[in-house]
C-alpha positions, -999 to +999 in steps of 0.1 A: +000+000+000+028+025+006+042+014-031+008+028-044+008+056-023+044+068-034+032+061-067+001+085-062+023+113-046+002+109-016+013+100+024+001+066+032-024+085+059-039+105+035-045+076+016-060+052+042-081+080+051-096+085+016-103+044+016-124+045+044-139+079+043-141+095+007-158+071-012-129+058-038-122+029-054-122-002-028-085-017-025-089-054-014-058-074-012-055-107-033-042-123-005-045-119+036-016-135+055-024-123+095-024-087+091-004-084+060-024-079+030-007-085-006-018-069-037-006-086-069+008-061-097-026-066-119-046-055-084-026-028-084-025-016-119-063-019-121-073+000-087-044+031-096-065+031-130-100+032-108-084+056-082-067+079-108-104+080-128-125+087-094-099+116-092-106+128-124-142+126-117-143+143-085-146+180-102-180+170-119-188+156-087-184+182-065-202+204-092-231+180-094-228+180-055-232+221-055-259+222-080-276+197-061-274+217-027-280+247-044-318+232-062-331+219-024-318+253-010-341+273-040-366+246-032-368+251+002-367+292+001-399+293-025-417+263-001-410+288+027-426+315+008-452+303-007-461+292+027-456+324+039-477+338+012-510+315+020-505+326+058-505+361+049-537+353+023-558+334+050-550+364+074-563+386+053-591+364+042-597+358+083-599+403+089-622+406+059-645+379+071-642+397+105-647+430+092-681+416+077-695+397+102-689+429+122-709+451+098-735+424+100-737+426+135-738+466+132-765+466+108-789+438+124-781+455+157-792+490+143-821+474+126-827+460+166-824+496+178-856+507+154-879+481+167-875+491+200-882+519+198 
């Protein structure tokens, strides 16, 4: 592993850190002996090829990442006001009905007054 690392122009942290966190190409040894695990050259060859592409790919990724963020952020801002906008609608919907039923009540309570009298 530190072979490929070296080859990469990465420290061997780095690298074991971006296998188990980053999402690149799986490395799995062709062969496990306790805790030693050996890669054969075509392993090798084939996951620098992988790794090297997934680098080459991580631009448009990120990109598609942003763009991505960017939609559910607009998304969420116009949910946010067009909910705002129906609150502020049934508000004003609630004062005029209000306003009404209080001219109601003026007039039938007027129309009250002149049959008492």
């Amino acid at each position: 592993m530190a072979d490929l690392a070296e080859e990469l122009n990465i420290g061997l942290p780095w690298m074991r850190q971006s296998l188990a966190e980053k999402g690149c190409p799986k490395l799995v040894p062709d062969l496990r002996a306790g805790l030693l695990n050996l890669y054969g050259d075509d392993t090798a060859e084939r996951w620098l090829a992988a790794y090297r592409k997934w680098r080459e790919e991580e631009p448009a990724r990120k990109a598609a990442k942003r763009a991505d963020d960017e939609s559910r952020a607009r998304f969420a801002r116009e949910a946010e006001m067009t909910r705002i906008n129906i609150e502020q609608r049934l508000i004003a919907e609630g004062q005029a009905a209000q306003a009404q039923h209080e001219a109601d009540e003026a007039a039938f309570n007027a129309e009250a007054a002149k049959g008492w009298k």
